[in-house]
PAFILUM-403184 format. One record per residue (C-alpha): residue number from 1; residue in three letters; x, y, z negated. Coordinates in Angstrom, 3 decimals, padded with zeros to 6 digits. Each point is the difference from the previous one (the first is absolute). Layout:
<nodes>
+------+------+----------+----------+----------+
! resi ! resn !        u !        v !        w !
+------+------+----------+----------+----------+
!  NUM !  ALA !        X !        Y !        Z !
...
+------+------+----------+----------+----------+
</nodes>
This chain:
<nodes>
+------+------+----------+----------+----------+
! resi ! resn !        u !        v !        w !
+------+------+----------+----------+----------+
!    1 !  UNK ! -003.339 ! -025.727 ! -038.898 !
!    2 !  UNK ! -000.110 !  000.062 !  003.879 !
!    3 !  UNK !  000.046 ! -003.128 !  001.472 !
!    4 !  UNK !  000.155 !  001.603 !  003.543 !
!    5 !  UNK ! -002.660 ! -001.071 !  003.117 !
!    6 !  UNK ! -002.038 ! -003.036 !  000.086 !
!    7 !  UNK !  000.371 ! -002.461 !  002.539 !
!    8 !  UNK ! -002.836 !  001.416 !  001.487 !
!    9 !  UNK !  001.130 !  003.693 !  000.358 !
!   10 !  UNK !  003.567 ! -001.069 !  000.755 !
!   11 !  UNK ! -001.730 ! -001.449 !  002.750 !
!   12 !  UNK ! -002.260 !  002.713 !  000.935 !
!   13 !  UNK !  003.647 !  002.545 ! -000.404 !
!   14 !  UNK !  002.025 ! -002.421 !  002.031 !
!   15 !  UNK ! -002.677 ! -000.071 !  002.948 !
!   16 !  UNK !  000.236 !  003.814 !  000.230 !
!   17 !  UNK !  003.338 ! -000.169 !  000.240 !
!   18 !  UNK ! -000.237 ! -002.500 !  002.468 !
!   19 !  UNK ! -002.495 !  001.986 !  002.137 !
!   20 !  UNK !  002.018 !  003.481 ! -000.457 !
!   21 !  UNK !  003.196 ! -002.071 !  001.469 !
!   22 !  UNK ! -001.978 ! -001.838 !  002.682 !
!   23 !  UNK ! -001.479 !  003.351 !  001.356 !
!   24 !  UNK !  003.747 !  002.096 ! -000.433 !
!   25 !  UNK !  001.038 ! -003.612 !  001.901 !
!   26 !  UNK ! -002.709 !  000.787 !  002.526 !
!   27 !  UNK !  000.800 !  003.371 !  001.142 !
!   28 !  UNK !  003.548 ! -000.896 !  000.082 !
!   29 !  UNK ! -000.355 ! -002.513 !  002.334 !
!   30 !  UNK ! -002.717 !  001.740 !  001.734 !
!   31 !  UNK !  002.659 !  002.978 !  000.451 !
!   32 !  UNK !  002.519 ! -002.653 !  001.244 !
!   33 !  UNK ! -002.019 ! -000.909 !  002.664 !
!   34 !  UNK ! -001.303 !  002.910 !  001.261 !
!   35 !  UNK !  003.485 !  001.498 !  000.208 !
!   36 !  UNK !  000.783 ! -003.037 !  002.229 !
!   37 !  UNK ! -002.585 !  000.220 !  002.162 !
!   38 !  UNK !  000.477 !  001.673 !  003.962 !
!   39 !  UNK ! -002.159 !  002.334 !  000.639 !
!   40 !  UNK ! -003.071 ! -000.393 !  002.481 !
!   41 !  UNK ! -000.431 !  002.497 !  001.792 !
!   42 !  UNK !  001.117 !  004.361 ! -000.202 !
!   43 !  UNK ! -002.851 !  001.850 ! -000.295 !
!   44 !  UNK ! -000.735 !  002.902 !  002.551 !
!   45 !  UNK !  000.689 !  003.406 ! -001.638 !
!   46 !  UNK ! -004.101 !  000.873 !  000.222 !
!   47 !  UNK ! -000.602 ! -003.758 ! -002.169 !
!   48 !  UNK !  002.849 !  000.226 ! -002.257 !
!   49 !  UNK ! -001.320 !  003.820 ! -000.915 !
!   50 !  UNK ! -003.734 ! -001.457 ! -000.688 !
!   51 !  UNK !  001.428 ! -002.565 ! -002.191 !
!   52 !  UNK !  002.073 !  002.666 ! -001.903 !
!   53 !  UNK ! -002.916 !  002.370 ! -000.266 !
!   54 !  UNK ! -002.431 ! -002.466 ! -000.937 !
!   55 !  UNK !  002.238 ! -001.065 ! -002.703 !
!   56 !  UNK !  000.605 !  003.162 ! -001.383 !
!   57 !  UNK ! -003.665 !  001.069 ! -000.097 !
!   58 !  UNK ! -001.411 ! -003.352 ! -001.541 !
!   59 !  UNK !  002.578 !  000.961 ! -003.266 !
!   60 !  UNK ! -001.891 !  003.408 ! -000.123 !
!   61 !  UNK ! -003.287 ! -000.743 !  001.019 !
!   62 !  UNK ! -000.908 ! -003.428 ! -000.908 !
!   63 !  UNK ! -000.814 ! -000.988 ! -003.991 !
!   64 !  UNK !  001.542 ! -003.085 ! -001.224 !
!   65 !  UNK !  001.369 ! -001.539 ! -003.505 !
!   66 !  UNK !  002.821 ! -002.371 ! -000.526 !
!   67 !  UNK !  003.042 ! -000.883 ! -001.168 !
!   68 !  UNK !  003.333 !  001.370 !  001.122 !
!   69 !  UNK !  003.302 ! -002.172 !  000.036 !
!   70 !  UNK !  002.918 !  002.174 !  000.150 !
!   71 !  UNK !  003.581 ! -001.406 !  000.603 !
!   72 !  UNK !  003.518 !  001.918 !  000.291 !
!   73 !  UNK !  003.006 ! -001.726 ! -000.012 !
!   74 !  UNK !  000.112 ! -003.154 ! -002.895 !
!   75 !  UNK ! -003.134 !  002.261 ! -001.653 !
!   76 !  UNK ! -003.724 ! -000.723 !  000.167 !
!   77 !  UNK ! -002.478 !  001.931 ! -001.460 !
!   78 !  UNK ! -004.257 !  000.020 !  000.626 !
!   79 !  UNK ! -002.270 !  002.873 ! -000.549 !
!   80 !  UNK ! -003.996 !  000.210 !  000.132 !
!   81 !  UNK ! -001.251 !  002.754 !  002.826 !
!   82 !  UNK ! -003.894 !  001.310 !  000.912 !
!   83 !  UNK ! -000.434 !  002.053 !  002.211 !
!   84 !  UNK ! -002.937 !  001.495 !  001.720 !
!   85 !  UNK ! -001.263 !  002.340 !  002.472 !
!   86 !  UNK ! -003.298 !  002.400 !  000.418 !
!   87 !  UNK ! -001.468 !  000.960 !  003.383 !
!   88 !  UNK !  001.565 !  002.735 !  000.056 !
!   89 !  UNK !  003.644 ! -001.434 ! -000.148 !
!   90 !  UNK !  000.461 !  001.210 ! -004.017 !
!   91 !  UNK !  002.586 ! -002.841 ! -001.073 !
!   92 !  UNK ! -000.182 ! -001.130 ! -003.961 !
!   93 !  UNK !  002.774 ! -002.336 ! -000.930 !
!   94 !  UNK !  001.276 ! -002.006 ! -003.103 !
!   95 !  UNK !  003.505 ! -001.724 ! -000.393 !
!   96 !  UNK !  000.912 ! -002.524 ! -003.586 !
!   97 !  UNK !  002.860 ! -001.118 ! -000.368 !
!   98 !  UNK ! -000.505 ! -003.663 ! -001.278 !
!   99 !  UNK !  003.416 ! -000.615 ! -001.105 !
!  100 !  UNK !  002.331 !  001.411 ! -002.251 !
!  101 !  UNK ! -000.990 !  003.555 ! -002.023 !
!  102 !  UNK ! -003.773 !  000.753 !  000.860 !
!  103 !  UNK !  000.256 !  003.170 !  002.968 !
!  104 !  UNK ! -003.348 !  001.058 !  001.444 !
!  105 !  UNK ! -000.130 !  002.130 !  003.123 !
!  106 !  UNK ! -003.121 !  001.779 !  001.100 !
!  107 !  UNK ! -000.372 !  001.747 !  003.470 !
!  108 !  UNK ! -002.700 !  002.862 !  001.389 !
!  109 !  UNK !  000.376 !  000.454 !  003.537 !
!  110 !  UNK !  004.173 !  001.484 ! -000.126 !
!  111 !  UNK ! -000.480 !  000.148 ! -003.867 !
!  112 !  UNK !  001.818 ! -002.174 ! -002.242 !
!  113 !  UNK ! -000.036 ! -000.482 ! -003.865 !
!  114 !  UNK !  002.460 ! -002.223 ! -001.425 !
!  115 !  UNK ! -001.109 ! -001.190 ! -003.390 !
!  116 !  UNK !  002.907 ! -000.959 ! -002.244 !
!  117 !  UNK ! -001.986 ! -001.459 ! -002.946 !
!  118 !  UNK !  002.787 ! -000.298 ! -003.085 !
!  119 !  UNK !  000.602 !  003.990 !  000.255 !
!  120 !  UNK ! -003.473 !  000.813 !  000.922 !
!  121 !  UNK !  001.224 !  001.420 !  003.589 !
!  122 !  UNK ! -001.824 !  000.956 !  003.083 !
!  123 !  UNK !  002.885 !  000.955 !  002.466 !
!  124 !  UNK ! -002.075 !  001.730 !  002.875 !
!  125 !  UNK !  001.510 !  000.456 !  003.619 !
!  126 !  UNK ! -001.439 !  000.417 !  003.757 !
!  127 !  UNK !  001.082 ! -003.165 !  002.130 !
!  128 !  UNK !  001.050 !  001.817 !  003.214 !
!  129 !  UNK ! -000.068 ! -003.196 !  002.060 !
!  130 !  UNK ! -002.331 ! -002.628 ! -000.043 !
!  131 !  UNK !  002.505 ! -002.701 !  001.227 !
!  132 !  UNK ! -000.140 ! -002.334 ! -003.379 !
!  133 !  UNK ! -000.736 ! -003.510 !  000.905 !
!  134 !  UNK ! -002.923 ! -000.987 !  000.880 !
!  135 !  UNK !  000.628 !  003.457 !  001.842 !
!  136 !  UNK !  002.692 !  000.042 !  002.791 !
!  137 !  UNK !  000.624 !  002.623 !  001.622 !
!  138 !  UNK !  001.843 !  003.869 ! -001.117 !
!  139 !  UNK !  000.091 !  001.728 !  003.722 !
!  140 !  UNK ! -002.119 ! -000.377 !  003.686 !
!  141 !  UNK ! -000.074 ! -003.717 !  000.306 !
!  142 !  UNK !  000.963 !  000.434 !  003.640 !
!  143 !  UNK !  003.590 !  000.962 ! -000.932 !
!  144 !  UNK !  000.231 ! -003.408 ! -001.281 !
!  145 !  UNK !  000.031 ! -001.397 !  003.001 !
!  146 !  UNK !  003.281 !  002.099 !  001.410 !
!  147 !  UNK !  001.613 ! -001.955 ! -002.797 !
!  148 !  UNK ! -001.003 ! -003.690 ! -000.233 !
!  149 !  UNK ! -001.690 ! -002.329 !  002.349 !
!  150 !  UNK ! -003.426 ! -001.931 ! -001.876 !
!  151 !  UNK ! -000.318 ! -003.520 !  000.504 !
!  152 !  UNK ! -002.689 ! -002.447 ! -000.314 !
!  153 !  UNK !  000.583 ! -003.003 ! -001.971 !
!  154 !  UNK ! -002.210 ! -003.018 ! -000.992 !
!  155 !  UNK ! -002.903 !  001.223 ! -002.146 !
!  156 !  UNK ! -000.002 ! -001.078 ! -003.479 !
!  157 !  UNK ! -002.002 ! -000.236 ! -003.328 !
!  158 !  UNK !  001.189 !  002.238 ! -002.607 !
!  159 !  UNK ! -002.189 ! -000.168 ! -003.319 !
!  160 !  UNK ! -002.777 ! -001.850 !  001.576 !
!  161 !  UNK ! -000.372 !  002.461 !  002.982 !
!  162 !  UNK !  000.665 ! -000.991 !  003.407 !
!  163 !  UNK !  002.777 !  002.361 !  001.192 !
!  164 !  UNK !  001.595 !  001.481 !  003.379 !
!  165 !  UNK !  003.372 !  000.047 ! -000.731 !
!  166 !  UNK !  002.544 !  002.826 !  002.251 !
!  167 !  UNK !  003.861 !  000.663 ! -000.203 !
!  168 !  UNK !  001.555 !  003.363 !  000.240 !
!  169 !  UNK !  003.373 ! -000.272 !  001.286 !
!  170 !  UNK !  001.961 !  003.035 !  000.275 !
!  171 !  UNK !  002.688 !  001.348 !  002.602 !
!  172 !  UNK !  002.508 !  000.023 ! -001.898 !
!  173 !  UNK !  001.763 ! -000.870 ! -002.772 !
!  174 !  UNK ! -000.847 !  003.244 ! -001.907 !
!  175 !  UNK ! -003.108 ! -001.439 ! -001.614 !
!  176 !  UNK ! -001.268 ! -003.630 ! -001.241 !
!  177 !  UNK ! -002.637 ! -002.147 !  001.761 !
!  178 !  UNK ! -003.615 ! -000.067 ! -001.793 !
!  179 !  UNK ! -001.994 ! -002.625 !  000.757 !
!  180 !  UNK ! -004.264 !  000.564 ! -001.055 !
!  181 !  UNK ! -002.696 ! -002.296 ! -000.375 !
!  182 !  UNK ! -003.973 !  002.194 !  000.452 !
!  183 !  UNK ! -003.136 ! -001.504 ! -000.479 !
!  184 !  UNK ! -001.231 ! -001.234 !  003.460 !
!  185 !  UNK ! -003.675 !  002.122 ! -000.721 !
!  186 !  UNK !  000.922 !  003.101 ! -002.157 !
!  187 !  UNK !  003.740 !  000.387 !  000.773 !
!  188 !  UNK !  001.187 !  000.527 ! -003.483 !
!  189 !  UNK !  003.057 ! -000.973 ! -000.659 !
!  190 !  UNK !  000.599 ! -003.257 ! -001.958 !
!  191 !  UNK !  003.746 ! -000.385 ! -000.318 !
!  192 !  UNK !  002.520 !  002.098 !  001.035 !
!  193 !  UNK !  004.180 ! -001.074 ! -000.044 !
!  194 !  UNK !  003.340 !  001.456 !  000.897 !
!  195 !  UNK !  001.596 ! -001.917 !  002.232 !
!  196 !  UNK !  004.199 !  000.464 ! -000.305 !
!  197 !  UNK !  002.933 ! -001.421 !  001.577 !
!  198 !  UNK ! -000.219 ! -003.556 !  001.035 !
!  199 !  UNK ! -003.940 ! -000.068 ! -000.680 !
!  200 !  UNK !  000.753 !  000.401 ! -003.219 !
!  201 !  UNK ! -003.296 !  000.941 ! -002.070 !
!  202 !  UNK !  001.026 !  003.105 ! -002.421 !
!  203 !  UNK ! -002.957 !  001.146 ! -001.360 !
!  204 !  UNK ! -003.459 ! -001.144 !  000.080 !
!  205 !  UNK ! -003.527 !  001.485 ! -001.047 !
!  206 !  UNK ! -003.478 ! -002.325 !  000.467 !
!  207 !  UNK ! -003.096 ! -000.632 ! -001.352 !
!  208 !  UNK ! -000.459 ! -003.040 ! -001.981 !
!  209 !  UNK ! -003.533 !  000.356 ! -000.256 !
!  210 !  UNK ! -002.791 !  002.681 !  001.775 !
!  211 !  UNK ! -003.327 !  001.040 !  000.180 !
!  212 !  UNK ! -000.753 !  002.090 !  003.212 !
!  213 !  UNK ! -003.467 !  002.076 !  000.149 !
!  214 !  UNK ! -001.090 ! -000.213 ! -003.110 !
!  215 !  UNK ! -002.245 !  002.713 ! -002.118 !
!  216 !  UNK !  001.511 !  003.313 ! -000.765 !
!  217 !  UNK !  000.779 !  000.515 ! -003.397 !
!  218 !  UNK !  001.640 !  003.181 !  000.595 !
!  219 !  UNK ! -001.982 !  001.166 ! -003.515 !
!  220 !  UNK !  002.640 ! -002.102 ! -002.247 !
!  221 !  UNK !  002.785 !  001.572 !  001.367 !
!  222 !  UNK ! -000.877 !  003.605 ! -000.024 !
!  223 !  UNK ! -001.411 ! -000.773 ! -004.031 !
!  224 !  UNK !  003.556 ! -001.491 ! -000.231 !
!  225 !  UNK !  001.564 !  003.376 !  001.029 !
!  226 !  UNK ! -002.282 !  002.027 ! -002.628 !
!  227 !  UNK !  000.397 ! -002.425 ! -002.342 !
!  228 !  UNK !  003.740 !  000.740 ! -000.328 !
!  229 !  UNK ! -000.743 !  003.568 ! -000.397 !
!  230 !  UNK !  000.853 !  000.598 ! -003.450 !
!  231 !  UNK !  003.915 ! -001.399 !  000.481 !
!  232 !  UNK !  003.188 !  002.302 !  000.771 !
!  233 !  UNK !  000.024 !  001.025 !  003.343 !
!  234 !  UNK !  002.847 !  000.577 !  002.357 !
!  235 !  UNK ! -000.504 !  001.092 !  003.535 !
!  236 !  UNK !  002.940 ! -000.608 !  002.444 !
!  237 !  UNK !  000.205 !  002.982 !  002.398 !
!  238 !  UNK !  001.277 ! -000.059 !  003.280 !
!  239 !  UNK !  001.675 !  003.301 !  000.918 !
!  240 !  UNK !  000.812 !  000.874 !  004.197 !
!  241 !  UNK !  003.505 !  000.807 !  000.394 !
!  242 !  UNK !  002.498 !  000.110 !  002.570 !
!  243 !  UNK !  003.448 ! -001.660 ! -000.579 !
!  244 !  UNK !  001.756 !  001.959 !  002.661 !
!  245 !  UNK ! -000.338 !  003.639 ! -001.855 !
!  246 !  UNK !  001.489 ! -002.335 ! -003.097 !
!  247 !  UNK !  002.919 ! -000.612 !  002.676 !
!  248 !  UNK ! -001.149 ! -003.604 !  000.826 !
!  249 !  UNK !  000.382 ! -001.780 !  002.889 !
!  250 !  UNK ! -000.798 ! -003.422 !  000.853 !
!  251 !  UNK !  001.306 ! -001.241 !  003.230 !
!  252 !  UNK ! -002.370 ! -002.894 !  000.885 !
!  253 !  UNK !  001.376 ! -001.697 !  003.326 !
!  254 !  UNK ! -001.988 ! -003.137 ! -000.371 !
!  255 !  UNK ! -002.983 ! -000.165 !  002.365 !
!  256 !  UNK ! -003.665 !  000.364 ! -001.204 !
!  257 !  UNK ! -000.168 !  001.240 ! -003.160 !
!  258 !  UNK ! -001.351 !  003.240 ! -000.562 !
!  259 !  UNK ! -000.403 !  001.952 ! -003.087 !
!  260 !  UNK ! -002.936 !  000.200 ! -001.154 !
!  261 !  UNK !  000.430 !  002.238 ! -002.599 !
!  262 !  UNK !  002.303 !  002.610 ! -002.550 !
!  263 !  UNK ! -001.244 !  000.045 ! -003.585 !
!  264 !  UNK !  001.650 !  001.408 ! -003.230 !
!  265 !  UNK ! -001.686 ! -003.060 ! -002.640 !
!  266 !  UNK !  000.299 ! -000.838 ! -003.641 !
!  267 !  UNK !  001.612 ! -003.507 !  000.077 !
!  268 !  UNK !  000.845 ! -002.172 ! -002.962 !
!  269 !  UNK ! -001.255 ! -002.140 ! -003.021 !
!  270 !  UNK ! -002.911 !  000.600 ! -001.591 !
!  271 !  UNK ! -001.132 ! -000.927 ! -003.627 !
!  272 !  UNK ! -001.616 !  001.011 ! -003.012 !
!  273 !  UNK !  000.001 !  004.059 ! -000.219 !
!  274 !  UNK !  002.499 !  001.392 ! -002.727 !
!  275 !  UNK ! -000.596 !  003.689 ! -001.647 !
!  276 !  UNK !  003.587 !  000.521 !  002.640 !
!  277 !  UNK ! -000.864 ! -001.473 !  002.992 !
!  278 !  UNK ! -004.238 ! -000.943 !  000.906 !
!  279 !  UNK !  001.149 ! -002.111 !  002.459 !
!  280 !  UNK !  002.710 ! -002.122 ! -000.283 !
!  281 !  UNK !  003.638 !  000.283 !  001.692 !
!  282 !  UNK ! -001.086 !  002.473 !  002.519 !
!  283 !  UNK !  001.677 !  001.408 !  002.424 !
!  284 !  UNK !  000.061 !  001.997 !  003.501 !
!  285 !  UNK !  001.342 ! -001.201 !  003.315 !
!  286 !  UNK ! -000.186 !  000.765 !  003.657 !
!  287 !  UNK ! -001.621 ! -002.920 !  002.191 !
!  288 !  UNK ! -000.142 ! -000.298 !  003.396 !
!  289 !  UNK ! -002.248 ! -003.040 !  001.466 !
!  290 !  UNK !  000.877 ! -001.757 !  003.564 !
!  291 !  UNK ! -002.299 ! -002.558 !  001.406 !
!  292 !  UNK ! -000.026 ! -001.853 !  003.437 !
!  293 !  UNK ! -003.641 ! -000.357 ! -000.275 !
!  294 !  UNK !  000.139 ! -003.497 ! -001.765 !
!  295 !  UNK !  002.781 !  000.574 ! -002.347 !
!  296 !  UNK !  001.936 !  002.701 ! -001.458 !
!  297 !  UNK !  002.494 !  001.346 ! -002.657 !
!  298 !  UNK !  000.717 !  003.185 ! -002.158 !
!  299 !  UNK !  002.982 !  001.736 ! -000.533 !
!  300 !  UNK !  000.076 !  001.991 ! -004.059 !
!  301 !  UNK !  002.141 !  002.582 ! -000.398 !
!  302 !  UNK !  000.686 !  000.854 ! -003.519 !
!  303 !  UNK !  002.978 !  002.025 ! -001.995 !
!  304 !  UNK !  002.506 ! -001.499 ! -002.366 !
!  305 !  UNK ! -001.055 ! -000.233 ! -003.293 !
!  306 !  UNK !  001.500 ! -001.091 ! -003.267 !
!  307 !  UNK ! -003.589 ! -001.891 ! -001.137 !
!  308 !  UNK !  000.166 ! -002.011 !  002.415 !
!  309 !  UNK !  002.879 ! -002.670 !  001.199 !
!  310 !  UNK !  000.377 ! -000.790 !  003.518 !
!  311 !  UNK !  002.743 ! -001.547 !  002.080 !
!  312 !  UNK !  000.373 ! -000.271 !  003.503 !
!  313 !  UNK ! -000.978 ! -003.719 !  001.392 !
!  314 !  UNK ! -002.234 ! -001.869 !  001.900 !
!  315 !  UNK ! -002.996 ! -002.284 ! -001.376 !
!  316 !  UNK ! -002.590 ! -001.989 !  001.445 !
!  317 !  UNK ! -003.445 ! -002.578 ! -001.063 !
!  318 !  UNK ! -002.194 ! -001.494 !  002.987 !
!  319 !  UNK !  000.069 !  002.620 !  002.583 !
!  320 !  UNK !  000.717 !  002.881 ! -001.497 !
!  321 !  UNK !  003.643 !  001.213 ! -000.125 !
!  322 !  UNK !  001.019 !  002.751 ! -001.728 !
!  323 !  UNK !  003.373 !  002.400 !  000.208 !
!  324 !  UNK !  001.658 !  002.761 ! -002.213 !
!  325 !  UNK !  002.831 !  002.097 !  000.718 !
!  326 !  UNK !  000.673 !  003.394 ! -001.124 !
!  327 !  UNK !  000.260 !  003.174 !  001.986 !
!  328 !  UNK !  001.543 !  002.807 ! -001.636 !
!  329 !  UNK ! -001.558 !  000.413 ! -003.740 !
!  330 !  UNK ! -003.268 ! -001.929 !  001.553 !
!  331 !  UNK ! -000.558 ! -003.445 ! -000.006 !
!  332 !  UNK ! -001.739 ! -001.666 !  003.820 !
!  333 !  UNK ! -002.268 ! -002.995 ! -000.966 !
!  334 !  UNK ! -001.557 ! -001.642 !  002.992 !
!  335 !  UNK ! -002.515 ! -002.406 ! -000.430 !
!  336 !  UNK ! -001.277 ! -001.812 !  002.694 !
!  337 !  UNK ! -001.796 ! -003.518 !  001.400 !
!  338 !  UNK !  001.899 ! -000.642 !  002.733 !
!  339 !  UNK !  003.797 ! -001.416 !  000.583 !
!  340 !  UNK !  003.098 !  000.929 ! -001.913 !
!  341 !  UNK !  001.746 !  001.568 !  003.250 !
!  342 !  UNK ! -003.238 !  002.346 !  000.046 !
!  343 !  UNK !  000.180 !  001.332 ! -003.527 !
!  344 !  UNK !  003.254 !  000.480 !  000.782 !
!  345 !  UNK !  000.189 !  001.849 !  003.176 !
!  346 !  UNK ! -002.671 !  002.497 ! -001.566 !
!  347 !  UNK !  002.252 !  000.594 ! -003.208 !
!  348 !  UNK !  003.061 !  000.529 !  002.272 !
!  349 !  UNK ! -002.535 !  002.865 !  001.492 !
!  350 !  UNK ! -000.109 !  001.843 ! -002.983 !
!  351 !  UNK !  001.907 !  003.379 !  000.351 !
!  352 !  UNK !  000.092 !  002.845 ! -002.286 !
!  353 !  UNK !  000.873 !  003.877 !  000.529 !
!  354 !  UNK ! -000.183 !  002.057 ! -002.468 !
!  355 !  UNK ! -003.071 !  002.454 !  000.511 !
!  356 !  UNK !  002.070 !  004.107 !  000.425 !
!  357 !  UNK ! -001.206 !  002.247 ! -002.367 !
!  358 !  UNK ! -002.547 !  002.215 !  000.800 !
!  359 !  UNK !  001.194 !  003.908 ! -001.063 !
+------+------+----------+----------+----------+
</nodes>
């Protein structure tokens, strides 16, 4: 019979605890006070676009190991990155999930495989923007700066590295606040948070622990790749297409986002393949993707269908907020990070005419 833990191990269980609570306590209270901190000083446009540029580069160029806390809303979740770089800028990246159902994602330059383990899956995909944290930016990172003001607050230490810590306040009310911590020698970025109303902190990404510089080992990724060579493949295609000849419009009056692109895409679940379906619950929509340069949101356009339920509404977790309503026999999903009002105003946009038939 089990008698359960010795005193000893209930020991060793409840000081892990202990230490897992202490750190979540930690960058709590660490995001408390930075949110109610003034800034120091606003940085001239020429500093503010070094810092931004060295940021971005040191998450491309730079190789480092470590430990990812992830937090949206009430949930928390860690994952294990590498990532390294050759002298000729080739990137070679791995992403583990550490929590919940093992997920393994393994990047080559804008190449992606997404190993799903229980159905022996390698979704593959190219990442058209290389803004994923510890990334930053999708567009020039001048534009930025027609949008928010940076600040420069009190450095910091975020996982043992002494940090320069900046603000990016926006405009107007059309976006969120982000506040960044970068390593004072590299610039890669050590914690990144959304900032909402009333300093509120809505979403959070940091490393809890990290290795910068250290030996490539590239090798183990790219054997990683092959080695999942013999499982079902699915590749996710990205089509051009152009919503307007599909008589779409989106009318898009809020300042500083531009599209960045029109794709026709595969969207949906994926899961062990079936003699019916290889992939999953498949299907096709029309995306279009907005970004201000530091955030951004897509609108899907997709036709009513009988497999799958939808209703119009509005949802939301951290920063992202999502709307649905339905247009004709098509239903408008726009998914965004950035305020209710915003998501809003762009699914208000939506207009459809009916495309005349060409005799």
């Amino acid at each position: 019979m089990h008698k359960g833990p010795s005193l000893a191990n209930a020991a060793g269980v409840h000081g892990k605890k202990g230490l897992r609570r202490s750190f979540f306590l930690a960058l709590c209270l660490t995001a408390a006070a930075a949110t109610a901190q003034p800034s120091d000083s606003t940085l001239n446009r020429r500093d503010a676009t070094a810092w931004l540029n060295k940021i971005h580069r040191a998450a491309q160029r730079e190789n480092y190991v470590g430990t990812l806390i992830y937090q949206r809303g009430s949930i928390i979740h860690a994952s294990r990155i590498q990532h390294y770089s050759d002298l000729v800028h080739n990137e070679y990246e791995r992403l583990e999930t550490l929590d919940g159902k093992p997920r393994e994602v393994l990047r080559q330059n804008d190449v992606v495989h997404s190993l799903i383990p229980e159905a022996k899956l390698v979704v593959v995909e190219k990442q058209e923007a290389k803004d994923r944290f510890p990334a930053l930016l999708a567009t020039n990172k001048s534009d930025v700066l027609d949008l928010y003001d940076m600040h420069k607050l009190p450095a910091e230490r975020v996982a043992g590295v002494e940090c320069e810590v900046f603000s990016l306040d926006p405009h107007d009310t059309a976006r969120y606040a982000v506040r960044l911590w970068a390593d004072r020698n590299s610039g890669l970025l050590m914690r990144a948070q959304t900032i909402g109303e009333g300093g509120k902190v809505l979403e959070q990404v940091a490393f809890s622990q990290v290795d910068i510089g250290v030996p490539s080992d590239k090798q183990r990724i790219l054997n990683a790749i092959k080695g999942a060579s013999s499982w079902s493949h699915y590749e996710v295609t990205y089509q051009p297409a152009s919503i307007a000849d599909e008589g779409w419009s989106i009318n898009t009056p809020i300042k500083g986002f531009q599209k960045i692109r029109e794709v026709r895409r595969p969207l949906g679940e994926l899961h062990a393949p079936t003699a019916a379906n290889k992939a999953g619950q498949v299907f096709e929509v029309l995306q279009v993707v907005y970004s201000d340069g530091l955030t951004g949101l897509s609108v899907f356009i997709e036709p009513v269908s009988e497999q799958r339920a939808r209703r119009e509404g509005v949802a939301s977790l951290g920063a992202t907020q999502v709307v649905v309503r339905r247009v004709a026999d098509f239903w408008i999903t726009v998914v965004g990070e950035v305020p209710a009002s915003t998501v809003r105003q762009f699914a208000a946009g939506v207009e459809y005419r009916p495309p005349k038939a060409v005799h």
